[in-house]
N, C-alpha and C positions, 0 to 999 in steps of 0.2 A: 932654071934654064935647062934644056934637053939639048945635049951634045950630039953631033953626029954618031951614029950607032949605037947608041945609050937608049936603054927601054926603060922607062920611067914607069913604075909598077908602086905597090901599096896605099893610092892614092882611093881611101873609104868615105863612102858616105854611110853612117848607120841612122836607123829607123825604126822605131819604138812604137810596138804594140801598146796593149792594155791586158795587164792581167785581170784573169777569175779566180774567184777564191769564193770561201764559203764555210760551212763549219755542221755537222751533222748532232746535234744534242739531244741528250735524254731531256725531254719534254715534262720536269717534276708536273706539274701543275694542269698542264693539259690544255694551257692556255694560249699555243699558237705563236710565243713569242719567246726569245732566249732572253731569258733574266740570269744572264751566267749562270744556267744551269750546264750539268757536267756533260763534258761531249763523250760522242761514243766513238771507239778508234774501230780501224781494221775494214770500214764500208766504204766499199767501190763506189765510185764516181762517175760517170763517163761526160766527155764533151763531142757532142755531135757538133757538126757544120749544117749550113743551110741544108744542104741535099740528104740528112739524118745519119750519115756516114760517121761514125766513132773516129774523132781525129784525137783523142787524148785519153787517156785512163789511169784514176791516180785514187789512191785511198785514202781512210784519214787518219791522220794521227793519234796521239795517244790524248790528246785535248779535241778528236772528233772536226781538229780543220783539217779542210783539201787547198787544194791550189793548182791551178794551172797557168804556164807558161803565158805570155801576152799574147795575143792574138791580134791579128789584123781586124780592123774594123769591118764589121757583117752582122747575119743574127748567127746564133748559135740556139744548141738546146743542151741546158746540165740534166741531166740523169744519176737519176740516185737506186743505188739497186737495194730496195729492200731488206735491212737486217732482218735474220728470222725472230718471229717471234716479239714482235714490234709492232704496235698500229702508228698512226699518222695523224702527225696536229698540223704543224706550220710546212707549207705546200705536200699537200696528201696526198699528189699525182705520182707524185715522183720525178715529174718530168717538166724541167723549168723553162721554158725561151725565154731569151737575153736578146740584147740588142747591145753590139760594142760601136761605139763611135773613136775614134780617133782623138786620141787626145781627152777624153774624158773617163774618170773613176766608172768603173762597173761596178753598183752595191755589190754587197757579199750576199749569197743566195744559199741561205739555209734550208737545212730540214727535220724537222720537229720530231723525233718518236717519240710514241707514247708507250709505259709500258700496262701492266693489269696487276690489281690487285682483288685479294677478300680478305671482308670485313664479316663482322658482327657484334652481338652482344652477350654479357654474361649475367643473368638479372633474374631477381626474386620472383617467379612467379607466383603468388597471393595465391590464387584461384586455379594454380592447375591447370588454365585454359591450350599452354602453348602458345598465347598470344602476350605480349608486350603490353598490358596498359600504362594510362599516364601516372600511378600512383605506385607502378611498380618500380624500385630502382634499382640500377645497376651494382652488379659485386665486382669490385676491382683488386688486384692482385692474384688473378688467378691464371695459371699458366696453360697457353695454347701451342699449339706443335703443329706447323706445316711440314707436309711429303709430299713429294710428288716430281716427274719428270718433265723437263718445260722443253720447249720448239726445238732447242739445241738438243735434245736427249741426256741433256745432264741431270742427275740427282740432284733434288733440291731438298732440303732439309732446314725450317728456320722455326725459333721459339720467341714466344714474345709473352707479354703477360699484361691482363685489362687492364686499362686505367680506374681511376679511382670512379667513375661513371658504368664501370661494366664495359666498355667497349675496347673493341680490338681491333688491329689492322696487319694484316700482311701486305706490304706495296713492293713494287720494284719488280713486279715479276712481270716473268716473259708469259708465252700460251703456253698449256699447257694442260698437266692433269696432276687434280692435287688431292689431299684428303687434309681435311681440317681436325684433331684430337684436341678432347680438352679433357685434363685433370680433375677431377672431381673434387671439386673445393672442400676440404675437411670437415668444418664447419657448418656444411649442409647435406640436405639430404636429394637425391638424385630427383630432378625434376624433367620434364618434355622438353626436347631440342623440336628444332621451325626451320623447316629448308629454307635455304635462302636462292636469288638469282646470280647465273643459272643456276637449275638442281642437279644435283649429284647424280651419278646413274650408276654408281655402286650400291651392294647392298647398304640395305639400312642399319646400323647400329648405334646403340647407346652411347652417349658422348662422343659421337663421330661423325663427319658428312664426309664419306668415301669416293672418291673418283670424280672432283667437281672439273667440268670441262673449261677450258678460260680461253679465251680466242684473243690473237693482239689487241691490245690497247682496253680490254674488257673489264668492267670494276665487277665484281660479284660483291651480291651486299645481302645483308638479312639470313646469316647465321648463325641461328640463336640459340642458345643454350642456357633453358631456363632451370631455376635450382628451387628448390625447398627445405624451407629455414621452418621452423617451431614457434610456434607464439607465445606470449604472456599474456592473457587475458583473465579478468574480474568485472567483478560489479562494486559498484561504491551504493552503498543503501542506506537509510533511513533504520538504524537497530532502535523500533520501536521500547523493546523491551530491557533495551542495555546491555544485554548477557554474552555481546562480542560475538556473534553467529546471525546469521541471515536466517530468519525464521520466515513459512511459510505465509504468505501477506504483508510483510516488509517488504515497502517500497523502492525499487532504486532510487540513486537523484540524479539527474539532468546535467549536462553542462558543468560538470566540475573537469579541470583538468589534471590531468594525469600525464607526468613528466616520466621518460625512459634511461637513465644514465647509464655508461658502459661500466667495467670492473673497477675502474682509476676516480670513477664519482664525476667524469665528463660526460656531456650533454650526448648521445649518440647520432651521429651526424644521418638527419633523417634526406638529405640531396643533395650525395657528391657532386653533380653537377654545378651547383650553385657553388659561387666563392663564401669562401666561411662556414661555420659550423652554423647547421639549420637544426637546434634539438628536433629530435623526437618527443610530439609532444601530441595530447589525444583531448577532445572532450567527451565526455561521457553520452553516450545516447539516453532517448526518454527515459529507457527501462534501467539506468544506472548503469548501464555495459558499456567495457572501454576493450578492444584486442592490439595488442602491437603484434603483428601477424610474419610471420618469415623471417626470425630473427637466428643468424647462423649463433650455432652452440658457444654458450661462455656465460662470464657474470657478470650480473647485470643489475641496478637497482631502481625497482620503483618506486616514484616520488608520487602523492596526493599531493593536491593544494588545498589545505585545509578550506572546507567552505567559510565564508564570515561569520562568525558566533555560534557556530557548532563546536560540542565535543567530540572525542572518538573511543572506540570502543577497541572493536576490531582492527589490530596493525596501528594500535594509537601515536607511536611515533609518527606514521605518515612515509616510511621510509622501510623499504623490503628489501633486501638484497636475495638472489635471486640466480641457481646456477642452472645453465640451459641443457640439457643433454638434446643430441639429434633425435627427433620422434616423439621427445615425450614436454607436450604440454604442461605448462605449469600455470596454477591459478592462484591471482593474488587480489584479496579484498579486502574492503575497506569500510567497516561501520563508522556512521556519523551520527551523532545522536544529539537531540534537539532539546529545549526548553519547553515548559509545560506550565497554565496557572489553572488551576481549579479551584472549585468551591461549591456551593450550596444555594437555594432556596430554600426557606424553609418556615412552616408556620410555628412561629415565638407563640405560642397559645396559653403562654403567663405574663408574654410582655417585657419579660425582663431584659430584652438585647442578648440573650444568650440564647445560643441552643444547646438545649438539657436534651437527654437522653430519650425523653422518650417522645418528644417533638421532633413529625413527621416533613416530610421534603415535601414541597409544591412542585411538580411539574408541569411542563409546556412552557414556561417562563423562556422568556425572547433575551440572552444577554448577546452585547458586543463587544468586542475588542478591536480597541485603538492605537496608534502608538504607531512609534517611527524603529524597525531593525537594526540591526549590524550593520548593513549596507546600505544604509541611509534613506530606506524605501518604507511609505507608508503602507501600516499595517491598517486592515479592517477585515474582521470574522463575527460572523454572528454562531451562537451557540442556542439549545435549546435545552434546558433542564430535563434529565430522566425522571421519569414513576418516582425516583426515590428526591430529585430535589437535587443530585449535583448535577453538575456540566463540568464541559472540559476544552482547554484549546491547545491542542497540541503543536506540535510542529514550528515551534518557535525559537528565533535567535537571540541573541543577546539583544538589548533595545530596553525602552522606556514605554509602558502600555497604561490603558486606563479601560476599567470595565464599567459598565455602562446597562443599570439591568433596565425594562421595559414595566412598569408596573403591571403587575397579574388583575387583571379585571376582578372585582369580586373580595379582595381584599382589601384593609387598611394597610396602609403605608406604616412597614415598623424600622429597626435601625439595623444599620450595614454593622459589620463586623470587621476590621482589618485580617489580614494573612500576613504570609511570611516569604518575601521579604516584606515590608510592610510599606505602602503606599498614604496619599491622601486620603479621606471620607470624607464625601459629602452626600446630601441626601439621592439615594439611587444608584451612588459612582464611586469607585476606591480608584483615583485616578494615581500617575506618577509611579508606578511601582518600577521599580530597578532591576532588571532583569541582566545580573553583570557577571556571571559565572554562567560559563556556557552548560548546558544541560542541566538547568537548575531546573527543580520541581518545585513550584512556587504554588502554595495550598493557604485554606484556611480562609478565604475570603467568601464571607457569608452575609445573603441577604436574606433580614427576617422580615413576615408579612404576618397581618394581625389578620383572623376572622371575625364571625360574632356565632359565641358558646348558643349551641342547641339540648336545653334541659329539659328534664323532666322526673316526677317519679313513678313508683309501680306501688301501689298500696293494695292493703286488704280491705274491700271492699265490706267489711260483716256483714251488714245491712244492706248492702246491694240498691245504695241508692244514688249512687255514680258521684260521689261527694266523698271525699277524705275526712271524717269525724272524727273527732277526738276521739281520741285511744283507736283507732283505727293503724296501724301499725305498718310500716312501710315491707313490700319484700324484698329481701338481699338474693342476688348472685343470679336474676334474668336478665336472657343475655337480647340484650338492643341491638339493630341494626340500622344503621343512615345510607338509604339511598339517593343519588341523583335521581334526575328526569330522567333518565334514560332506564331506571332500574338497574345500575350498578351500584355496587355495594362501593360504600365512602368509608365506612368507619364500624367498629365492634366494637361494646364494651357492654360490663355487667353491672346492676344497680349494687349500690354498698352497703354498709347492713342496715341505713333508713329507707333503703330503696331508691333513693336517687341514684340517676347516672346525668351523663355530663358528654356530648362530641365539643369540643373547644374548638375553637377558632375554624368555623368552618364557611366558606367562600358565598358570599351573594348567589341564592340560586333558590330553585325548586326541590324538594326533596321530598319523602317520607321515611315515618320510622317505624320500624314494623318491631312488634313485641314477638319473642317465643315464645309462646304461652306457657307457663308453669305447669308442669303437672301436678290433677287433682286440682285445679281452681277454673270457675269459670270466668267469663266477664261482663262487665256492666259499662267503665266507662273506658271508650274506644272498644268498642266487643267485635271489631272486625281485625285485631292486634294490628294493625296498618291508621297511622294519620299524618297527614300532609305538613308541609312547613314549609312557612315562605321565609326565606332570609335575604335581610337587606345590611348592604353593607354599612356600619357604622350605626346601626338603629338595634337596641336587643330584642329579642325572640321571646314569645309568652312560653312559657312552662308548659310541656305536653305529656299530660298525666294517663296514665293508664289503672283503671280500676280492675281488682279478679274478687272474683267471689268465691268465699268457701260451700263447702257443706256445713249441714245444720241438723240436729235431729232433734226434735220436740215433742210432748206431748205434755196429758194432767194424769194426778194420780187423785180420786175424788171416791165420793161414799155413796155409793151406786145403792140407794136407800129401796127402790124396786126393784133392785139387780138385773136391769135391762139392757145393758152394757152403751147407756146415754149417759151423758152427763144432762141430766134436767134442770131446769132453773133453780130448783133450791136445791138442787144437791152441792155440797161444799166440796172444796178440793180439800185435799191433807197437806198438812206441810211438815214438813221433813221429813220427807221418806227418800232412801237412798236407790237412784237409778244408777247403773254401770251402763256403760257405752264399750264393746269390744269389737276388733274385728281386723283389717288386714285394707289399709289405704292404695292408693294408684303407684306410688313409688314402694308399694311391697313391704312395707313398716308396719309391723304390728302398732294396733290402735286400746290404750284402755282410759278408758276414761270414766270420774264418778261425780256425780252432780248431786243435790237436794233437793227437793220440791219447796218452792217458795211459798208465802201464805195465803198465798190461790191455788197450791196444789200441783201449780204450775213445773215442769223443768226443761233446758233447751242445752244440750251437748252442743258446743262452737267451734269454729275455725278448725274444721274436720276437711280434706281431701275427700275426693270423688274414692268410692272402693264399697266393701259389700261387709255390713256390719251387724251386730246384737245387741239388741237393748234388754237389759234387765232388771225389775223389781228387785228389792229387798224386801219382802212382805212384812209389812207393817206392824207388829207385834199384838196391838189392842182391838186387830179386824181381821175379820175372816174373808177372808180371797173369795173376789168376786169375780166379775167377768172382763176379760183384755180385748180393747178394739183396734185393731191392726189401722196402721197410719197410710197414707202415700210417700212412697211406691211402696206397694203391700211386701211384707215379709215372709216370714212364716211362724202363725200364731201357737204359743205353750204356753204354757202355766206360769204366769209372771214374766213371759220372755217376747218376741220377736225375733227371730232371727233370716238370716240371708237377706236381708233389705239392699238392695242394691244400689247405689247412690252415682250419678251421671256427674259430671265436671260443674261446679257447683249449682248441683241440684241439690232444698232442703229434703229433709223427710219431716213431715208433719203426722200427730193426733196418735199416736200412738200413745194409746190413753188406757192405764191401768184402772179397774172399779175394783172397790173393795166394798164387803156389808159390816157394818155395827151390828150392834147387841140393842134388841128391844126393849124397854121398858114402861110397862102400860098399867094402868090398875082406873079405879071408878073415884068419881069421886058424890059423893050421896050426903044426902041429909038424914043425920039419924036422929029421928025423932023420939026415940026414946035413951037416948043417947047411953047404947050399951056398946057403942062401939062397933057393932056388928051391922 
């Protein structure tokens, strides 16, 4: 109740706006949206009214919220003034219109800064390029250093250091101007840095991007700083020769692999990026080469994996340990050395299954090799017998093999021989052989093949009537030769002291055999020293004789009763009268020889060599020397002699024929009629 002259006063009605609020945050993400990211304090605010008029002004806290008092229902505009050195995610403008209703929330109306970072990476470059490939990796652990003055003109100064991938990141900065410093990792050797965006506009220097420009909100990426690490590279090869050294034409081999452990005997992590240890691990290229390439300095060991049923030679543990200095290269290798089976072909040309010493090899002969590896993989190699009769198959692992020869055309089938290790026989095949110690040289396995003998003898022909006669005498030590058709020579040998000689076991074919002629002999049968022969296999060959004729010098010693230096029909020859033969043969051997006249007068000096000779008389005691008739090829005629007669490769010499006179005896014979005797 209101009394007379009572003023009745504190009588409120109050009325309630709507506040604004909102919240300004560092933008981690960049993503336009507060994920309770951290706010930033101390940035002005402003609340315009309809008409743009600043009716409020308020900063943020130290949690980067504002707030303004309620307001009466209108539109409004928030404004946000720019921190320096900031870009803009969630509303970029800066400048927000609201609409306030009465009685209803007004969202909270934020705004996003963003701030700028650089980045890069710290990584093996292989090849020196300056560029990043995909097989180069990153070096982690290695300390990077940001300077530089940002929007505010504050000193900035931050270290950080690679991840296990090589890469790096400076975030959180404001604009600015920075230089990027990186340590030279110990371990390696100084390689090409890669501008990144934006570039620097400082001078250039080594391990440094100087004066990189960063504007709000700006990520700089692709600052690289590439390094050079030192290799381990070899070759893994084929030691032909065993002797643990890579010889000139030893092979590498392919596809072996070749493991990199670090000093502790662990796997060396070949992609920190990937979870888990990814060994370092290599196969060898065609040529037997493996490189682990830019490996920072320290100890290291190299693992082979032995190939399947190979020995080793060189580094035969398989296991190198290995200390790296910066710059200097180290090479590690690996001989591997293989299994081997050889053997022979060869002509058995006595049959016996053995081969003796001086039975010769057949080559061309086709062998194969059978049989399943070490690695489960079927083997097949064909081999071809050398000039001398062996073969060989090299290159082989441990496994089970079966050799397999092709019959040689032209010969009889004779008997296989086992080797060592020793396998089955059968005819043509030493199958099963145990090849169980790796690098074993496995010999001795021989295949014999029979011929058919090509004979004949070389005789003296006396009589020169192409027929070997009794007492005809064989000659020793001319040397025969067996050609093929094609006129190469097969075979040498010399007749034995009956003059036969002998090629054994020699192949189905065409041939001839050509004689050397003896010197001082001529010839009669085969007189061209060359005759043909056909051989069939399994069939014998006729006997191919060669006949040589000697010299001969003949003539009579008789009683030249006219002394006309004829021998006339009744004139008698003398018998035993001694002729001498001297002189100087084709092989330079003085010649004497002394014969008697038979009882026709007759005498013939034999089995003489071609050369230039003297026949002489012994004058016959009870005759007086008569006259001498020079023979063919004339000599030169003396007193009981001949001499210089020259005699061709057996040419005779005939007629050189001595006359002698008797003593006359004559008288009457008469009738004496008065028989006085007178």
């Amino acid at each position: 109740p209101l009394t007379a002259g009572t003023d009745g006063t504190g009588y409120l009605f109050g009325e309630t706006g709507t506040p604004i609020t909102g919240r300004v945050y560092k933008d981690v993400n960049a993503n336009g949206v507060d994920n309770s990211d951290p706010g930033i304090a101390g940035v002005t605010v402003n609340l315009k009214n309809s008409a743009g008029t600043i009716i409020a002004t308020t900063q943020t806290d130290a949690n980067g919220n504002y707030s303004f008092p309620p307001q009466p229902a209108g539109t409004y505009t928030i404004e946000e003034i720019q921190p320096a050195g900031y870009g803009n995610s969630e509303n970029p403008s800066n400048s927000v219109p609201i609409t306030v209703v009465a009685g209803t929330p007004v969202p909270a109306t934020n705004f996003g800064e963003t701030t700028s970072s650089l980045a890069g990476k710290v990584y093996t470059d292989n090849n020196n390029d300056g560029i990043r490939d995909g097989s180069e990796f990153g070096i982690g652990g290695v300390t990077l250093t940001l300077t530089g003055t940002d929007a505010n003109g504050a000193a900035v100064s931050k270290t950080t250091t690679s991840a296990s991938d090589g890469t790096y990141n400076f975030t959180d900065l404001l604009s600015g101007n920075y230089t990027i410093i990186e340590t030279q990792p110990a371990n390696y050797s100084d390689g090409k840095d890669t501008n990144g965006t934006p570039a620097p506009t400082g001078a250039v220097t080594n391990d440094s991007f100087v004066s990189v420009p960063l504007t709000p909100g700006q990520n700089g990426t692709g600052y690289l700083f590439g390094e050079r690490g030192t290799a381990i590279s070899g070759v893994v090869y084929n030691d032909a020769n065993k002797d643990g050294a890579k010889q000139p034409g030893e092979p590498g081999l392919g596809g072996v692999l070749v493991t990199l452990l670090d000093g502790a005997g662990n796997p060396v992590d070949s992609d920190p990026n990937l979870p888990g240890i990814q060994p370092t691990t290599t196969l060898t290229d065609g040529d037997g080469q493996y490189s682990f390439p830019n490996l920072p300095a320290g100890n290291y060991t190299v693992v082979e994996t032995q190939p399947a049923g190979t020995g080793s030679s060189e580094n035969p543990t398989n296991n190198v340990p290995v200390t790296l200095f910066n710059g200097a290269p180290q090479t590690v290798n690996f001989g591997d050395t293989f299994s081997s089976i050889k053997g022979q072909v060869y002509l058995d040309a006595n049959g016996n299954n053995a081969k003796d010493p001086t039975e010769v090899g057949i080559g061309g002969v086709t062998l194969t090799l059978t049989g399943t590896d070490a690695n489960g993989l079927p083997v097949n190699q064909s081999a071809t017998s050398a000039a001398d009769g062996t073969y060989s198959f090299q290159n082989l692992t441990t496994g089970t093999y079966t050799i397999t020869e092709t019959q040689p055309a032209g010969y009889t089938d004779g008997g296989e021989t086992n080797g060592t290790p020793a396998g089955i026989v059968t005819n043509d095949t030493i199958s099963s052989i145990p090849i169980t110690i790796p690098a074993t040289e496995a010999t001795g396995y021989l295949f014999g093949e029979t011929g058919t003998p090509v004979a004949g003898r070389v005789f003296v022909d006396t009589n020169n009537n192409g027929v070997q006669d009794p007492g005809e005498p064989g000659l020793p030590g001319v040397t025969m030769t067996l050609k093929d058709a094609l006129g190469n020579s097969v075979g040498t040998t010399t007749t034995d002291a009956n003059g036969d000689y002998n090629f054994p076991g020699v192949p189905a074919g065409t041939y001839t055999i050509t004689e050397s002629q003896p010197t001082g002999y001529g010839s009669s049968l085969n007189p061209t020293n060359v005759a043909p022969v056909t051989v069939t296999a399994g069939a014998p060959t006729p006997l191919t004789n060669f006949g040589d004729t000697p010299t001969n010098i003949s003539g009579e010693v008789f009683r030249d009763d006219n002394n006309n230096g004829v021998q006339d029909g009744t004139e008698p020859g003398i018998a035993g009268v001694t002729v001498t033969v001297t002189g100087t043969d084709a092989k330079g051997a003085a010649v004497t020889k002394t014969v008697t006249t038979d009882a026709t007068g007759a005498y013939a000096v034999t089995n003489l060599l071609s050369g230039t000779y003297t026949v002489v008389e012994t004058q016959p005691t009870t005759y007086t020397d008569g006259k001498d008739t020079n023979g063919t090829p004339a000599g030169t005629v003396a007193d009981d002699s001949f001499s210089s007669i020259v005699l061709a490769d057996g040419q005779s010499g005939v007629g050189y024929n001595f006359g002698e006179l008797g003593t006359s005896i004559n008288g009457k014979v008469f009738v004496d009629a008065d028989k006085d005797g007178i």
